[in-house]
N, C-alpha and C positions, 0 to 999 in steps of 0.2 A: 537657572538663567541661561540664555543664549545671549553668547556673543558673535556677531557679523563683521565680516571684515570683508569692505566692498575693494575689490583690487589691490591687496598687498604688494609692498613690492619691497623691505626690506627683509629679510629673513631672519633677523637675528631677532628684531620688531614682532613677526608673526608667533617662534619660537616660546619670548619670554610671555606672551599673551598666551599661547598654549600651555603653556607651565601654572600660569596664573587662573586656565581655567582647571587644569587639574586640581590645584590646591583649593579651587570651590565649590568642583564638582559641575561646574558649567559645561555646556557645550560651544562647542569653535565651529563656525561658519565661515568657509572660506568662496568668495566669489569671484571668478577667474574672468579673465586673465591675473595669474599671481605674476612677479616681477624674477618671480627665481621658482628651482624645482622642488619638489614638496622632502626629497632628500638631499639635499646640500649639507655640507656638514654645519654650516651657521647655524642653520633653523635648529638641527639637532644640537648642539650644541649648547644654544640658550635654552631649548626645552631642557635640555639633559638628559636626562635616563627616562624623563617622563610622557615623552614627547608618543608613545607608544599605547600611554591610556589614555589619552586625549578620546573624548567623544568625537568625530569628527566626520565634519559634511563636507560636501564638494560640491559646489554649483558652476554651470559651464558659464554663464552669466548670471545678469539682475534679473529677468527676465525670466529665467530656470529657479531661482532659487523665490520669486515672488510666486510663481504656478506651484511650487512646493509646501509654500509657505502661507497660502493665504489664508484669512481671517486670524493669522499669530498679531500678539499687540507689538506694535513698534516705537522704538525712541529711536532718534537719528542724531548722535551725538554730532556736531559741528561748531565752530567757531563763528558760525553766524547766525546761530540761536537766538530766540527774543529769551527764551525761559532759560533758569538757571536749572543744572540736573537735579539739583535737591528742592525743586519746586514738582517733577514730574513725580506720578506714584506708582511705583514699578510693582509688575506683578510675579512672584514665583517662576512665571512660564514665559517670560517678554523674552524680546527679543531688541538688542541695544547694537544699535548699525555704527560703525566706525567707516570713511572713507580711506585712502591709499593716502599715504605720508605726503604726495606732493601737492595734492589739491584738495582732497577730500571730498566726502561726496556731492556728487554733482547737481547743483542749483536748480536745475529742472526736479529732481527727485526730491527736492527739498520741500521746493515750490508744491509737489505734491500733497505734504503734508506738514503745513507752518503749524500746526497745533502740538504735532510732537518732535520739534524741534528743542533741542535741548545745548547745553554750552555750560564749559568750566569758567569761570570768571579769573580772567587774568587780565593785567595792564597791556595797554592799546598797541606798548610799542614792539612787542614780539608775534609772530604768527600765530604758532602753533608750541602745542607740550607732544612731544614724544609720545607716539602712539601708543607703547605700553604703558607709559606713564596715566596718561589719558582713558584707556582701558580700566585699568588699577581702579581709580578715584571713583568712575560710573558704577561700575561691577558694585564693588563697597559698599556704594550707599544703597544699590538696589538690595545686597542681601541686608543690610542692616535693615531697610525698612520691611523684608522680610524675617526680623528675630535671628539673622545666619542661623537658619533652619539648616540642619544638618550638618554642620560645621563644630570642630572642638572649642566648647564652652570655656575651658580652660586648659594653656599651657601645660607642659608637663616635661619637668627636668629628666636632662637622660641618667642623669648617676644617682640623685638625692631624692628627696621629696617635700614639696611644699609643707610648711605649716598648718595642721587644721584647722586655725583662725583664720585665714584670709577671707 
């Protein structure tokens, strides 16, 4: 999976999203202008220690990273989606766009493509969910409707070991 992130601008937000694609094996798309430098100690910080195997692209704009990227499938996660994310059918190699924490992405690029417009269902009276939050829940169900192909099938205790009935 690829994840987009059209103008980041908290670091601590991009960090634990870059952590998040480590742990799926995703890649991180980032399209600049970012809100902070790609070392800050935040960003690393939320990544952690991980922040160094991140797959990771750099586009100078939208503009750079669509000439880069054409004919990749796209979901444009938004809060002003008709379709719920678990209505869309993600494929292995898509590519799931997030906008910048303060606006999100921009209604002309939406306007581009109303069919894969997609939206967390939450009550009317809050904006937005925290972009890594938001991240998290999309990613998920894209690998779950891919089988989390490549992902550990099951847990595994660090000192013991499960029973072989489970």
């Amino acid at each position: 999976m690829n994840i987009v992130l059209l103008e980041p601008e908290i670091p601590a937000n991009t960090g634990n999203i870059g952590r998040t694609c480590v742990a799926t094996g995703s890649s991180l798309h980032l399209i600049k202008p970012l809100g902070f430098e790609l070392d800050e100690k935040h960003l690393r910080r939320a990544g952690m220690d991980y922040w160094k195997q991140i797959d990771l692209h750099i586009y100078e704009n939208y503009e750079d990273f669509c000439n880069k990227n054409g004919g990749a499938v796209m979901h444009f996660a938004t809060t002003k989606g008709q379709r719920m994310y678990t209505e869309a059918a993600f494929g292995p190699d898509d590519y799931i766009m997030f906008g910048k924490e303060s606006k999100g992405i921009p209604e002309e690029i939406l306007l581009e493509h109303p069919e894969s417009c997609i939206r967390i269902p939450m009550l009317d009276r809050i904006r937005s969910l925290n972009l890594g939050n938001s991240v998290a829940i999309v990613l998920y169900e894209a690998l779950r409707q891919n089988n989390f192909t490549g992902l550990e099938p099951i847990g595994h205790l660090h000192h013991l070991c499960w029973p072989n009935d489970l």
